[in-house]
C-alpha positions as CSV (number, residue, x, y, z in Angstrom):
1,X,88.5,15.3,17.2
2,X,87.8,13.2,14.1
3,X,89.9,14.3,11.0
4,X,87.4,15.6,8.2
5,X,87.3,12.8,5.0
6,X,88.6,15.2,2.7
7,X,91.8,15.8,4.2
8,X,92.5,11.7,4.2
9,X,95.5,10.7,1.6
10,X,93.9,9.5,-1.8
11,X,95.9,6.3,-1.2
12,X,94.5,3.2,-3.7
13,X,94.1,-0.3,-1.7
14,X,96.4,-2.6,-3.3
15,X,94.3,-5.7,-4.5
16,X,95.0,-9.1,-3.4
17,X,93.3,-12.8,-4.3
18,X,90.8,-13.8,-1.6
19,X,92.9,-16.8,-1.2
20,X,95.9,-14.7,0.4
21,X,93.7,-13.1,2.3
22,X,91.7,-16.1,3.9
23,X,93.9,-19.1,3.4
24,X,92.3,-22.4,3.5
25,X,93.7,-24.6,6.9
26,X,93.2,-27.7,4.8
27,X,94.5,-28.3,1.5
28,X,94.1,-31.6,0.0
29,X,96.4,-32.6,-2.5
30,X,97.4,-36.2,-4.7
31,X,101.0,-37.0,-3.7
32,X,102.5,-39.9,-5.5
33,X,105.4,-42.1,-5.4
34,X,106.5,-43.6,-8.1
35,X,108.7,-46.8,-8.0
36,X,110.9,-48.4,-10.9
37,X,113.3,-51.3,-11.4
38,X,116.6,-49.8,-12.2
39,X,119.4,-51.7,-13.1
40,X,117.8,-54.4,-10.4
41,X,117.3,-52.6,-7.6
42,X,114.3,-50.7,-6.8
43,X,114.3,-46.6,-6.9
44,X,111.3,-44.2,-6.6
45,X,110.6,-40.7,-8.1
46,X,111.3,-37.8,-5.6
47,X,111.3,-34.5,-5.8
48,X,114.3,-32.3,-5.8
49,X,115.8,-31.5,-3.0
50,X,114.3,-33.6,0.4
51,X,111.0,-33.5,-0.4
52,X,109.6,-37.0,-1.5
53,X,106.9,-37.6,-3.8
54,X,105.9,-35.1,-6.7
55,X,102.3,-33.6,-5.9
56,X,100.0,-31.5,-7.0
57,X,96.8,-29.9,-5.4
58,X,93.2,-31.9,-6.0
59,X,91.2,-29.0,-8.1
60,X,87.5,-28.8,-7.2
61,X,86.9,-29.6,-10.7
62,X,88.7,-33.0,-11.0
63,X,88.8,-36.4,-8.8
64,X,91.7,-37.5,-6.8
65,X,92.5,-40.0,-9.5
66,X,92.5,-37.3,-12.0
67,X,95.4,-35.3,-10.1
68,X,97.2,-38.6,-10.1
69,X,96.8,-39.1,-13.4
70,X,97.7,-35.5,-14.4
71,X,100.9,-35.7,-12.4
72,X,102.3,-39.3,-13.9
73,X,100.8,-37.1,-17.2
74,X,103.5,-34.5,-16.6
75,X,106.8,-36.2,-15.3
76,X,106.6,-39.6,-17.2
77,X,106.8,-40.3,-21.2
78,X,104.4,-43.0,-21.7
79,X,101.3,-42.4,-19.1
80,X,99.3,-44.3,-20.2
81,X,101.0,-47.3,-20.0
82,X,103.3,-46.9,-18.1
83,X,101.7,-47.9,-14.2
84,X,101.8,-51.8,-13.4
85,X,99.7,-51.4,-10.6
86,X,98.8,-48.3,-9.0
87,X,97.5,-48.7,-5.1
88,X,95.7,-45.9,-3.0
89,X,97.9,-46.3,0.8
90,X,95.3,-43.3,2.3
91,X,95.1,-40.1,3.9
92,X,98.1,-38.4,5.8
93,X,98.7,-35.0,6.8
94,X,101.5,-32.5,5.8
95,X,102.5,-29.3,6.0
96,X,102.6,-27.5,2.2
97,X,103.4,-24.3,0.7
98,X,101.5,-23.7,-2.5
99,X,103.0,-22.9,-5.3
100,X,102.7,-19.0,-7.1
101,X,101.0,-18.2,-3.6
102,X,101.4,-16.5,-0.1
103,X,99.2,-19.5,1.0
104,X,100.3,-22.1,3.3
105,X,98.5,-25.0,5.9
106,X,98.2,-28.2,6.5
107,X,97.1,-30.5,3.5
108,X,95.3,-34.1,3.8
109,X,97.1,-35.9,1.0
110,X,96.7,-38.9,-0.5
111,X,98.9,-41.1,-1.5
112,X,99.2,-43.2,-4.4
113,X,101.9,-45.8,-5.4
114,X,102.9,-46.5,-8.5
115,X,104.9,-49.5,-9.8
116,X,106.0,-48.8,-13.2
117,X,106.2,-51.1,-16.0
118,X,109.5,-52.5,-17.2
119,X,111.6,-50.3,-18.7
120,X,109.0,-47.5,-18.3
121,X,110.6,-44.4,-16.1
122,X,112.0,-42.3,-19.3
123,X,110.7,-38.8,-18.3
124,X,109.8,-35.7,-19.7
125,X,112.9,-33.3,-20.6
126,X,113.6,-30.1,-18.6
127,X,111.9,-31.8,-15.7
128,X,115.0,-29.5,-13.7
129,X,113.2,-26.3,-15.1
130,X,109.4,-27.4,-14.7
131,X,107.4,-24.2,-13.8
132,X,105.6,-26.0,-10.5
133,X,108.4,-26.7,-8.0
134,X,106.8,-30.0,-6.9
135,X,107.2,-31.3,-10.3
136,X,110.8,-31.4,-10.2
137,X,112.0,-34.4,-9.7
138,X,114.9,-37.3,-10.1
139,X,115.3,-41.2,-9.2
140,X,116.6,-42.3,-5.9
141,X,117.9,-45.7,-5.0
142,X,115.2,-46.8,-2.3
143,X,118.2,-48.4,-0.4
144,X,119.7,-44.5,0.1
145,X,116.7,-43.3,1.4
146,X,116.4,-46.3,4.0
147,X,120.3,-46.6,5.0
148,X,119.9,-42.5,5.6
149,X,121.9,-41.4,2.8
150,X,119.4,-39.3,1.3
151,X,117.9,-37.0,3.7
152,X,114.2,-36.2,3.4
153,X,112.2,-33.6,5.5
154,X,110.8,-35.7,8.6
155,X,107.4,-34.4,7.5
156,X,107.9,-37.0,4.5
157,X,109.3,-39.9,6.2
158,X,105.9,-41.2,7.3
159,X,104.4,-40.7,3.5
160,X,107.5,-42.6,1.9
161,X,107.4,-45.3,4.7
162,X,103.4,-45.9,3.8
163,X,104.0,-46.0,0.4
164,X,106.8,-48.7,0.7
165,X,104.9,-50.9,2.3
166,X,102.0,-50.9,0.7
167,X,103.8,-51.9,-2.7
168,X,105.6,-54.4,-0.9
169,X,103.0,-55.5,0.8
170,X,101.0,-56.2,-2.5
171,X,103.9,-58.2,-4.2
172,X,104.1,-60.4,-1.0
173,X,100.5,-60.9,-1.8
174,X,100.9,-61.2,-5.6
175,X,104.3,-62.5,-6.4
176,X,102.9,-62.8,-10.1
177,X,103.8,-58.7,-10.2
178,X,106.7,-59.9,-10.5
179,X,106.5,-62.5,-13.7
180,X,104.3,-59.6,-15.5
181,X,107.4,-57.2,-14.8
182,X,109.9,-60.1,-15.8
183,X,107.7,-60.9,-19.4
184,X,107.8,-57.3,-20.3
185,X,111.3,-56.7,-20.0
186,X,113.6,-56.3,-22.7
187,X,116.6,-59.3,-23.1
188,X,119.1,-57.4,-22.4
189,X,119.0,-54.2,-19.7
190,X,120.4,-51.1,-20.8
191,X,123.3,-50.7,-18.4
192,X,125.7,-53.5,-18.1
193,X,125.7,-52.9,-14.2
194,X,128.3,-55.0,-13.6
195,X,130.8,-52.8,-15.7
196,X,129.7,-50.2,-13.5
197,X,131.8,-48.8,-10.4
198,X,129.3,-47.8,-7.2
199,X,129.1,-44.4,-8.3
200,X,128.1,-45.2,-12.0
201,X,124.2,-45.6,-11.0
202,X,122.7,-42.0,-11.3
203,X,119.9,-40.8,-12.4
204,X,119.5,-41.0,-16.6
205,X,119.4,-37.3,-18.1
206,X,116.6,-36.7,-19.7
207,X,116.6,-36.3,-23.5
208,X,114.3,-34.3,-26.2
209,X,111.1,-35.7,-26.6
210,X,111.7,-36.4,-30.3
211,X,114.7,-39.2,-29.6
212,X,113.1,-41.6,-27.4
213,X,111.4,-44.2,-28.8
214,X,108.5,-45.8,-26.3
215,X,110.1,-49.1,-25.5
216,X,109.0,-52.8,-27.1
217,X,107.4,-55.3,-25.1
218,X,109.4,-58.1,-23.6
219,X,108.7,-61.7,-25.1
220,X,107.4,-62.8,-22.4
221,X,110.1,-65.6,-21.5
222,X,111.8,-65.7,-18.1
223,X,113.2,-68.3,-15.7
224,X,112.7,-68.7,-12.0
225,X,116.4,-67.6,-11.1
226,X,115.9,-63.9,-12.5
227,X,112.5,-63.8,-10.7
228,X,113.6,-64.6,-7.4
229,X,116.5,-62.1,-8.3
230,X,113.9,-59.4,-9.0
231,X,111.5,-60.3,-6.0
232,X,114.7,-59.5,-3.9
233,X,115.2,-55.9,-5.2
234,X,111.5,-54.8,-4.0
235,X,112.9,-55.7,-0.3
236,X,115.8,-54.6,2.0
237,X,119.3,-56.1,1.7
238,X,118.5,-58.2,5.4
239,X,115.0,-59.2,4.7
240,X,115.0,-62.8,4.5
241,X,113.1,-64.5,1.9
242,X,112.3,-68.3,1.7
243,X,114.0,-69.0,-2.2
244,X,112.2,-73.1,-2.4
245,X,109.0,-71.3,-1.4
246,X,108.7,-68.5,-3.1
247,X,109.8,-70.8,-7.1
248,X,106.6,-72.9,-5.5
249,X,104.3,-69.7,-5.5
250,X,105.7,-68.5,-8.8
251,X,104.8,-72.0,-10.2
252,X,101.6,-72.2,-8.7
253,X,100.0,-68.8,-10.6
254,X,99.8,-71.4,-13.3
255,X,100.8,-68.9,-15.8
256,X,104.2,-70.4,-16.4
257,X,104.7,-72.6,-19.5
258,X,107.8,-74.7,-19.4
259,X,109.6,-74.2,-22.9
260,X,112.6,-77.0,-23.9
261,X,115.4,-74.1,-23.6
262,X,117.6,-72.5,-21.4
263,X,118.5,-68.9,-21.5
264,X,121.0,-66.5,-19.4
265,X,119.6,-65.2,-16.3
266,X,119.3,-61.5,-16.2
267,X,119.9,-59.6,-13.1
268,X,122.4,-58.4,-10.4
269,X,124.7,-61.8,-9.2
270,X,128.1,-62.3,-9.4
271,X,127.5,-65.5,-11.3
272,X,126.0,-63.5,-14.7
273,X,126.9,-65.7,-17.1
274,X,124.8,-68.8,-15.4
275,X,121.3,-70.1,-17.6
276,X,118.6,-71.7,-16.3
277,X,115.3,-73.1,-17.5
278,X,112.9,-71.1,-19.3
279,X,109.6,-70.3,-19.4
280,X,106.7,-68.5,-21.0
281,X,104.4,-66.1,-19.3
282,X,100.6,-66.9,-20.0
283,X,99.0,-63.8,-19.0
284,X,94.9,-63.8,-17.9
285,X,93.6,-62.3,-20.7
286,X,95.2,-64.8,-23.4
C-alpha cells in the first residue's frame, strides 16, 4: 500500500554543484616544472609535499598557454621575464583531486618546462599559505630527486622524468642556452657556496614584495671555463661530457667576442680563485 504524499516528511533537498554530482573522467590541466641554477647546480620548483610540478586546471575560457602563463604569474616575481626558454614535453596522464571540490579523475596534463633566467627564481611571499594547494611550492636540488632523497608520488615520476629530459635534451641541442644564461648573470652569485657546509643550500625564504628589487642584467662577459662548469650542472654527476668539444661548440655559435682580459671564473670548483680568458656575448638581435 502506497503511503499517501501528504504524510511524506517536508524534508528540503540539500543543493549540490552539477560538478559533484557528475564529475568529469577527464580533467585537463597545465602542469609545469620550473628549473633554476642555484648556487651551480640545477633545482626545479615542486610543490609541497611529494607532489612535483605546481598545476593548475586549463579553464574552457583560456588556452593551455594561458594556464601556464597564469601559474609562473602566481609563484614567480618577475613573469614576464623571467622564462629563458619554455618547451611543451606533451600529454601525460595523472590522477588529480581538484581543489575546493568532491571531484576527482584522471587528468591529461600537459607539461611545460621552464628554464628560468639567471638569477630569476625570487617568488611570491606566503607561497606556504597560497589558497590553491597546488600552488604551494619550494626549490629542490634535481640531484635529491634523482639519488632518491626526495620522495615524490610514483604517479609524478614519469612527469618529472619527461620534463628533465626535454630541457636537457634542448641544451645538448643548443649549448648557446648556456652563454645567454652565463651573460645575464650577475659577477658575483649571491651565496659564497663554498663557505657553505652541505646542509647550508635550502630553499631562500621568501620576503615582502616591497624589498626585492628585480635583478640587473649581467654584462654579458663570460669565459669558457665557467660555461663548461654551468653546462655540467644541467646533467647528472656520472654523465660524461667531452670538455675540448663542447669549448669548440661554444666557439662555433659565433657569438663570442674575444676581449684582451682575464677575469675569475665563477662557479662550483675547488680551484675558485683560477681566471681565464674572457669574452663578450653577442646576442642575435644586436
Amino acid at each position: 500500500m502506497s503511503t499517501p504524499l501528504s504524510n511524506r516528511p517536508n524534508t528540503a533537498i540539500a543543493s549540490q554543484p552539477a560538478r559533484d554530482v557528475a564529475p568529469r573522467r577527464l580533467i585537463v590541466t597545465a602542469s609545469v616544472a620550473i628549473f633554476a641554477i642555484r648556487d651551480w647546480s640545477l633545482w626545479i620548483l615542486l610543490r609541497e609535499g611529494p607532489w612535483g610540478p605546481p598545476m593548475r586546471l586549463v579553464l574552457g575560457s583560456e588556452s593551455v598557454t594561458d594556464a601556464v602563463d597564469r601559474t609562473i604569474e602566481a609563484l614567480l616575481m618577475w613573469p614576464v621575464n623571467a622564462p629563458l626558454i619554455q618547451m611543451k614535453a606533451g600529454w601525460q596522464e595523472q590522477q588529480v583531486y581538484v581543489w575546493g571540490s568532491t571531484e576527482q579523475g584522471s587528468a591529461v596534463s600537459l607539461i611545460h618546462s621552464v628554464l628560468l633566467r639567471a638569477n630569476r627564481d625570487e617568488l611570491r611571499p606566503n607561497l606556504h599559505m597560497h589558497a590553491v594547494p597546488s600552488l604551494r611550492v619550494g626549490w629542490t636540488p634535481v640531484l635529491e630527486i634523482e639519488s632518491n632523497q626526495r620522495a615524490l608520488d610514483p604517479e609524478v615520476r614519469p612527469v618529472l622524468r619527461t620534463a628533465l629530459h626535454t630541457l636537457r635534451a634542448q641544451i645538448q641541442r643548443d649549448p648557446e642556452i648556456v652563454l645567454r644564461y652565463l651573460a645575464d648573470m650577475g659577477e658575483k652569485q649571491e651565496v659564497e657556496w663554498w663557505k657553505l657546509d652541505g646542509n647550508a643550500s635550502t630553499s631562500k625564504d621568501t620576503r615582502p614584495m616591497g624589498i626585492v628589487q628585480e635583478p640587473k642584467a649581467g654584462d654579458g662577459i663570460l669565459t669558457l671555463a665557467e660555461a663548461a662548469l654551468l653546462y655540467r650542472a644541467f646533467f647528472p654527476p656520472d654523465e660524461q661530457i667531452d670538455l675540448s668539444n663542447l669549448r669548440r661548440r661554444f666557439l662555433a655559435t659565433d657569438r663570442l667576442e674575444p676581449l684582451d682580459e682575464e677575469r675569475p671564473v665563477r662557479g662550483r670548483e675547488l680551484d675558485w680563485r683560477r681566471v681565464s680568458r674572457a669574452y663578450h656575448y653577442c646576442p642575435s638581435d644586436e
